[in-house]
C-alpha positions, 0 to 999 in steps of 0.5 A: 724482042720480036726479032728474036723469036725464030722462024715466026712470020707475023701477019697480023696484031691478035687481042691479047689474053689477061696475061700477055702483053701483046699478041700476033698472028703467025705462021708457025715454023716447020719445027712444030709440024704445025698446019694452021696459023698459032698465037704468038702471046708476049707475056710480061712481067717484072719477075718471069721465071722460065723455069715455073712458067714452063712447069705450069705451062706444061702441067696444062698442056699434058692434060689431054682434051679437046676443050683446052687450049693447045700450046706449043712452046714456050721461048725466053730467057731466064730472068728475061721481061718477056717470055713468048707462048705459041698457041692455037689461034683463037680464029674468031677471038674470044667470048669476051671480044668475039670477031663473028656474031654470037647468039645467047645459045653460042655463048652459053655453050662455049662457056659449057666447052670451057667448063669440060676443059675446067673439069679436066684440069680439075681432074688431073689435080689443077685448078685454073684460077683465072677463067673469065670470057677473055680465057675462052678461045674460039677456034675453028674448031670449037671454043676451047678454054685458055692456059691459067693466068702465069704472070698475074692480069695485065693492067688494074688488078681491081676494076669495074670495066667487064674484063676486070679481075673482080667480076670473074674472081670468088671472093674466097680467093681475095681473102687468101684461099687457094684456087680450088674446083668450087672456085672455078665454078664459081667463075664459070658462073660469073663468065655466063653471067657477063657473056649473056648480059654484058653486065658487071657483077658489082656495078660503080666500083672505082679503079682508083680505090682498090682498097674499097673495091675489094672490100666490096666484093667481100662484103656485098652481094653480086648482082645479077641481071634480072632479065636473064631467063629464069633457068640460066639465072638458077645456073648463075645463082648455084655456082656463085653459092656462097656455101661451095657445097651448094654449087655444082660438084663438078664444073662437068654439071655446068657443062652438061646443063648449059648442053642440055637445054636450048636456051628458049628452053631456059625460062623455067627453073633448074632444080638441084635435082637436076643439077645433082643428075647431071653428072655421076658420081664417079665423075665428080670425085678425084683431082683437085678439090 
């Protein structure tokens, strides 16, 4: 398949997103005007459709902010296997498997960068769905939020291990609701929770029984790591609320708490008021819900 994908230079293997296959570092072709090096992702799938690849794809890319992921084409044929996604080059991999050592304040403020490409999207009437520590990219210029899951997680749907679907997923989505603002903030709240404390939010559940795993998510608790500071545990806590009208009104909240604070300052609780300030009200309304 590589051999058909014009005018690309491969330099390299690149850790792949939930969605792709496999991944490569390229140097771009002169048609996309294109300076630095991009992310060849192959996404795989037993039923690609081009034609709603691109649209989701391209609802993505029209929104316009320094928080998202830029794309910049989508090669393959309709009804093949494999479609191939150029991108911005996360230089310095993802939250989930860094190249560069990260500090607790680096990582909550690249979850802080990927909740402002989340309520951007939220704005323009999209929800993401699958944001996780493998869906945030850290360029050269800043962490940024990768495009929305399109062809469904590589591997077990159900697993245990830190990039399992399962640690980032509000539990709403399991039982048939459709991928919302609340439930995007309830991920962003498991992907700090993971990036700090490199913990799972239901620790033992078995790769070989899907059926019992997702039950346990339905019905159980996440569980939190008690070691975290007290105020990053209050951020973690109001976006996993089981009552959506107790989480953040908008993922821009979380971006500007987790901004707010140096993390040594993070050992004191965060009221609601102070979640309720943190955004105007004319920012948390419109978009999606």
């Amino acid at each position: 398949m590589l051999s058909s994908v014009v005018g690309y230079r491969i330099l390299g293997r690149a850790e792949p997103a939930a969605s792709a296959r496999t991944a490569y570092l390229c140097e771009a072709p002169q048609r996309l005007g294109v300076a630095d090096q991009v992310l060849l992702s192959e996404l795989a799938g037993s039923s690609l459709r081009l034609t709603e690849v691109t649209d989701l794809l391209r609802q993505y890319s029209a929104v316009e902010s320094d928080h998202l992921l830029a794309l910049h084409e989508l090669l393959g044929d309709e009804g093949s296997s494999s479609l191939f996604l150029a991108s911005q080059a996360p230089s310095r991999g993802t939250l989930a498997n860094a190249t560069i050592p990260l500090e607790p304040q680096a990582k909550a403020l690249a979850v802080a960068a990927a909740a402002r490409g989340a309520h951007a999207l939220h704005e323009a009437g999209i929800a993401h769905g699958s944001i996780s520590p493998h869906a945030i990219f850290l360029t050269g210029r800043g962490p940024v939020l990768g495009p929305p899951d399109v062809v469904g997680p590589a591997g077990k749907v159900t697993t245990s291990k830190p990039g399992g679907v399962l640690n980032y997923v509000d539990p709403a989505l399991l039982r048939g609701e459709a991928p919302s603002r609340a439930s995007d903030i309830w991920s962003l709240g498991a992907s700090l929770h993971m990036s700090l404390s490199n913990m799972t939010l239901y620790p033992g559940l078995d790769d070989d029984e899907p059926v019992i795993a997702v039950q346990r998510v339905l019905y159980s608790r996440p569980r939190l790591d008690p070691g975290l500071p007290a105020g990053i545990l209050d951020v973690i806590r109001s976006c996993m609320a089981s009552d959506v009208s107790k989480r953040p009104a908008a993922a821009l909240v979380v971006a500007s708490i987790l901004e707010g604070y140096e993390f040594a300052d993070l050992s004191g609780p965060v009221s609601e008021p102070d979640l309720a300030q943190a955004v105007s009200a004319s920012e948390q309304t419109g978009g999606v819900a």
